[in-house]
C-alpha positions as CSV (number, residue, x, y, z in Angstrom):
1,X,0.0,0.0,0.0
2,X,1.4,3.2,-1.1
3,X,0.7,6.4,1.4
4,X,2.5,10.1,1.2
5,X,5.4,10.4,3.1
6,X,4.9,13.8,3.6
7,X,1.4,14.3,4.5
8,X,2.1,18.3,5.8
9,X,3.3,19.1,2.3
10,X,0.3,18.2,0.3
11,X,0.4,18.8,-3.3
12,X,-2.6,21.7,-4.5
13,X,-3.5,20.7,-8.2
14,X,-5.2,23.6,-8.4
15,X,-2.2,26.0,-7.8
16,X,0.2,26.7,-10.8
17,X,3.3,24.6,-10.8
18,X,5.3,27.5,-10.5
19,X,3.9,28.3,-7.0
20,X,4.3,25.0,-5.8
21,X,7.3,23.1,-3.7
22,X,9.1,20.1,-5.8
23,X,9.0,16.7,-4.3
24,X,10.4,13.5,-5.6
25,X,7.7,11.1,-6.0
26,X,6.8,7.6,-6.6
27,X,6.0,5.4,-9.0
28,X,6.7,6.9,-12.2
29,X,3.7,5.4,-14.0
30,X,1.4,7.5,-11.6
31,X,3.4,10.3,-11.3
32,X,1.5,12.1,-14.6
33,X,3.5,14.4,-16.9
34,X,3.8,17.5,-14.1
35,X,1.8,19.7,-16.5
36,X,5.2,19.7,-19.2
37,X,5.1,17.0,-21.5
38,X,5.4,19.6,-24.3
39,X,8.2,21.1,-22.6
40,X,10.1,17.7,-21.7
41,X,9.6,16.5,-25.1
42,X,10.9,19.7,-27.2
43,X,13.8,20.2,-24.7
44,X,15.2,16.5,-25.0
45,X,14.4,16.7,-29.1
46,X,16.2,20.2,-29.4
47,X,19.1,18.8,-27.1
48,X,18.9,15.9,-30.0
49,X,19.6,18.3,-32.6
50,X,15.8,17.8,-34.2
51,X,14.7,21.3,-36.4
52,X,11.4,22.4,-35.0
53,X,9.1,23.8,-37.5
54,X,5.3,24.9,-36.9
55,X,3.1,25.6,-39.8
56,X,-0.2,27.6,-39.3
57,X,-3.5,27.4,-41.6
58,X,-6.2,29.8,-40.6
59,X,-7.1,33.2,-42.1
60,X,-6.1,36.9,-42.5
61,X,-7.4,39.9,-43.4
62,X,-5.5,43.2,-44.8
63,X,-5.1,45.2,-41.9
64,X,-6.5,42.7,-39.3
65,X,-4.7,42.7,-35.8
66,X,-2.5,39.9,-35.3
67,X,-4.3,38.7,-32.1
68,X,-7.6,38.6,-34.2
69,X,-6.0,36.0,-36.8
70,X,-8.4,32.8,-37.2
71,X,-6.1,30.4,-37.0
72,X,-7.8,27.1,-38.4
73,X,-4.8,24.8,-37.7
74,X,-1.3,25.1,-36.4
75,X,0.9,22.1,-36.8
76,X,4.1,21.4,-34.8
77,X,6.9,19.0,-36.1
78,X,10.0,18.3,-34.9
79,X,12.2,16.3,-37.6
80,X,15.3,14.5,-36.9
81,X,18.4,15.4,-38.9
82,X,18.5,13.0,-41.2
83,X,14.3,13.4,-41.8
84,X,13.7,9.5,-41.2
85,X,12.0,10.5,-37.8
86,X,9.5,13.3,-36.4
87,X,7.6,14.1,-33.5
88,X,4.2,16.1,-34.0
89,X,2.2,18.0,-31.2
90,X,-1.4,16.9,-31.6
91,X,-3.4,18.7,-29.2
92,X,-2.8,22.2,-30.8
93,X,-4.0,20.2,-34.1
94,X,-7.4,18.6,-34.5
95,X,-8.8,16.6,-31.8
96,X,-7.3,12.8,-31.6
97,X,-8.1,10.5,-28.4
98,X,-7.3,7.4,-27.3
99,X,-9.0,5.5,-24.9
100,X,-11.1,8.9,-24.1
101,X,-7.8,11.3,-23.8
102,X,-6.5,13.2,-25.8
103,X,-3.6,12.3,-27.8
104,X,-0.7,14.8,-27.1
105,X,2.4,13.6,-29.1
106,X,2.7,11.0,-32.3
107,X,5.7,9.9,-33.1
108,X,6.5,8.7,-36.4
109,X,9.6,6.8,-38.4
110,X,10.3,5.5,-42.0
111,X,12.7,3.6,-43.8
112,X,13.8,5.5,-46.4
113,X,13.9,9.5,-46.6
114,X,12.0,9.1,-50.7
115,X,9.1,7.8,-49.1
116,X,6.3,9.9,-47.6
117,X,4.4,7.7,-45.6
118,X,5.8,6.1,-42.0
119,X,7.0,2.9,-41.5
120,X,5.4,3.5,-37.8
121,X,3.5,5.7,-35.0
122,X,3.5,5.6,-32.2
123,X,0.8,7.8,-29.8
124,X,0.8,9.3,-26.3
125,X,-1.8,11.3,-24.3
126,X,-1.2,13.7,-21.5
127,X,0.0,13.0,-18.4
128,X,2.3,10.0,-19.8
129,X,5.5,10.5,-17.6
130,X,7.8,12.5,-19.7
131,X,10.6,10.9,-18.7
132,X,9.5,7.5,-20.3
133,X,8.7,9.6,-23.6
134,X,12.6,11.2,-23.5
135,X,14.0,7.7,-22.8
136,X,11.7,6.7,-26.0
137,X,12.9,9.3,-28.3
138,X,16.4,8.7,-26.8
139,X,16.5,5.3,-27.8
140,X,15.0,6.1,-31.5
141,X,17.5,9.0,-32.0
142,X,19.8,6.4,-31.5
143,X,19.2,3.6,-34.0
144,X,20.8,3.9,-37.3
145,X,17.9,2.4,-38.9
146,X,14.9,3.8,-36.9
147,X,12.4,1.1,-38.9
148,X,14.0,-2.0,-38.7
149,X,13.0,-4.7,-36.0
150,X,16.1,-6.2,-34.3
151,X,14.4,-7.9,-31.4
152,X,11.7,-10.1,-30.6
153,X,8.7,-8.9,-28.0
154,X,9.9,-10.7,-25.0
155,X,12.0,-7.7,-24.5
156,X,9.2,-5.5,-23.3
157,X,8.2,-7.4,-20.7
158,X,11.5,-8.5,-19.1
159,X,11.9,-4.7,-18.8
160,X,9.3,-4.0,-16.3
161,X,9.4,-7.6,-14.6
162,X,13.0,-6.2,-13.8
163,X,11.4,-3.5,-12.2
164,X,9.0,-5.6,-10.0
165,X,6.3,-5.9,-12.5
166,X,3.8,-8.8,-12.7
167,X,3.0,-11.0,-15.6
168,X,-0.5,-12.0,-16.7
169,X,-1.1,-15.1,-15.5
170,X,-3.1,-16.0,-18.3
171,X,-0.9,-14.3,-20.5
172,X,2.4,-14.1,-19.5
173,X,3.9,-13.7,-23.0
174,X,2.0,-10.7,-24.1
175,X,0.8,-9.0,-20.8
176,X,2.2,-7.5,-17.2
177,X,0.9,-4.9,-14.5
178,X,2.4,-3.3,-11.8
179,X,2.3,-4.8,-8.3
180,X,-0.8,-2.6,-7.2
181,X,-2.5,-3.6,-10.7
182,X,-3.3,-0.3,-11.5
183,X,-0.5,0.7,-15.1
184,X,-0.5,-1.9,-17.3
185,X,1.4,-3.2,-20.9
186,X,0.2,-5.7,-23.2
187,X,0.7,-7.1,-26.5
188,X,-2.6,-7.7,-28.6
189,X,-5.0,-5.8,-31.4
190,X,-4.3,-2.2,-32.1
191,X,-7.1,-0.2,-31.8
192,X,-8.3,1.8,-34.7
193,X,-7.0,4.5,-36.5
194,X,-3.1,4.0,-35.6
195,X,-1.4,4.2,-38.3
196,X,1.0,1.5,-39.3
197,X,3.0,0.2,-42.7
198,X,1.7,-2.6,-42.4
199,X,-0.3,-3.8,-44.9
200,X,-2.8,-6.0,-42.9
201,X,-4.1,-2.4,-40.9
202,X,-6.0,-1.6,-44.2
203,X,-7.4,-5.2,-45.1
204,X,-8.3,-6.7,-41.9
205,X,-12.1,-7.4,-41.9
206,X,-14.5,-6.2,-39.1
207,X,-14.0,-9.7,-37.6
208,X,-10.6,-10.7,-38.1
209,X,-7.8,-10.3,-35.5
210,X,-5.8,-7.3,-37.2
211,X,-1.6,-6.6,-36.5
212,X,-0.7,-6.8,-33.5
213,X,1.3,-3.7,-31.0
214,X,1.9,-2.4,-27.6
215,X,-0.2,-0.9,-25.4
216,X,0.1,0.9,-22.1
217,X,-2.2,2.6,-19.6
218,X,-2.9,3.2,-16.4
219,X,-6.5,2.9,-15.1
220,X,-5.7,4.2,-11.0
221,X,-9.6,2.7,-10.2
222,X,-11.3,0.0,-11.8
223,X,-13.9,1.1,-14.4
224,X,-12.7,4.9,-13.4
225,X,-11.1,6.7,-16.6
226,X,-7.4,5.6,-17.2
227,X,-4.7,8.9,-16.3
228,X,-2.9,8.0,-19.7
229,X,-2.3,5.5,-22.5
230,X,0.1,4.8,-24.9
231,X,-0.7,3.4,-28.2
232,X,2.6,1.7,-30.6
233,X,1.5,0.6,-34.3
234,X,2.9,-3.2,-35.0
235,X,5.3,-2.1,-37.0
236,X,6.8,-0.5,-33.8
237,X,10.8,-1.9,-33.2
238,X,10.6,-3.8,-29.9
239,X,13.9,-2.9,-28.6
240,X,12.1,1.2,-28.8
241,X,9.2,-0.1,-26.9
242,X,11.9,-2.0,-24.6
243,X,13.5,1.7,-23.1
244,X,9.7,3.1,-23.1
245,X,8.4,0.0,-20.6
246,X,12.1,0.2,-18.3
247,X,11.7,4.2,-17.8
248,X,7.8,3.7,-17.2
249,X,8.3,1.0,-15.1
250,X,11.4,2.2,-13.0
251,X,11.9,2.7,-9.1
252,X,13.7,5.5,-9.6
253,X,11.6,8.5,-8.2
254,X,11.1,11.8,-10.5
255,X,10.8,15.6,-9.7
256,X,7.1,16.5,-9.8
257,X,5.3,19.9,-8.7
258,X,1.7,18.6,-9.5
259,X,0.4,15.5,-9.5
260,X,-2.8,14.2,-11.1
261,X,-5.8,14.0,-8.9
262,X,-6.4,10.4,-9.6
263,X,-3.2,9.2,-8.1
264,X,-1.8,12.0,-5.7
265,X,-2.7,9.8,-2.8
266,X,-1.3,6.5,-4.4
267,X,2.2,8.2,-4.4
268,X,5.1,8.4,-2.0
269,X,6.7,11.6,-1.7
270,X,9.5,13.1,-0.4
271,X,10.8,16.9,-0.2
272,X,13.5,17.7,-3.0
């Protein structure tokens, strides 16, 4: 059973994180994304040396204030040197949700720089910890050929067992939750929508079994709404879905000013 340490320094959702007092808090998968994942994610992918570049659709007329511009759509891309990889900012674009949150960062890869289309996606909605997403995108910077698969699934879940994590009992090759049940990973359908390379996304029929990917997500009470998920398309490399389950699933404890209200009482803390 997890309690606050600190129950004197109670953490204010409410108040801005500016205002509030950091603590280091545990575990990551509850801890939300502190309010920053836009921040946490540009900052690691600028460190990366990825060119940011934002594109606005909307309308304006001659003469019209620059605060009164209709903007219609505004697009924001981050591409990685060598243009096989990109991260897009969804929730300035049009809504996208998965599993009834909104989607907050896609990340994408291809093959070959000629081609258009990506190999992969790969989707995240608020309040995943950023410091699993920076591991992620660490790990794709990384690989020299950001679509090519050089493991098999098994590496997923020995990454969070070796963090205390639980397999499914009746499936322990393709599922595993944390010790209090409440974040889980598995291995099975994609849901709709995700895009993928994969040919078999377009044909599957309404009931056949389509590709199968990861998914994450952490539902704090059963039947309650989950604080985040994480979708991965099946042509998603293993190994890249490997470093997103060991940061997700780590003891390590991260620097948080706000917490989410669903878990703030699920969470040790301690004054940093």
């Amino acid at each position: 059973m997890e309690a606050p340490l600190y129950p004197d320094f109670p953490f204010d959702p409410s108040t801005s994180g500016g205002d509030q007092p950091a603590f280091w808090v545990g575990p990551r998968h509850l801890a939300g994304d502190d309010g920053c994942l836009f921040d946490a994610v540009a900052d690691t992918l600028t460190g990366l040396g990825w060119t940011s570049l934002t594109i606005v659709r909307g309308r304006h007329e001659p003469d019209e204030a620059t605060e009164d511009r209709q903007v219609l759509r505004s697009t924001v891309l981050r591409i990685s040197p060598d243009a096989l990889r990109w991260a897009q900012w969804c929730l300035a674009d049009e809504p996208f949700h998965l599993g009834d949150l909104s989607i907050a960062w896609q990340i994408s890869a291809r093959a070959d720089a000629s081609s258009p289309l990506a190999s992969w996606s790969s989707y995240f909605t608020t309040d995943v910890p950023g410091e699993a997403m920076t591991d992620f995108l660490v790990a794709l910077d990384a690989r020299d050929a950001p679509a090519a698969p050089f493991a098999g699934p098994g590496l997923v879940l020995d990454a969070v067992t070796a963090h205390g994590w639980l397999r499914d009992i009746d499936q322990p090759h393709a599922a595993a939750t944390d010790p209090t049940f409440t974040s889980h990973i598995s291995f099975g359908e994609v849901p709709p929508l995700i895009q993928d390379a994969d040919p078999r996304v377009l044909t599957t029929e309404a009931d056949e079994t389509g590709p199968a990917g990861w998914q994450a997500w952490a539902e704090p009470e059963l039947g309650a709404p989950c604080l985040w998920a994480a979708s991965f398309g099946s042509s998603v490399p293993h190994d890249l879905v490997a470093a997103f389950a060991a940061s997700l699933s780590s003891t390590a404890p991260v620097l948080r000013r706000v917490l989410p209200v669903a878990t703030r009482e699920r969470l040790l803390q301690a004054p940093a």
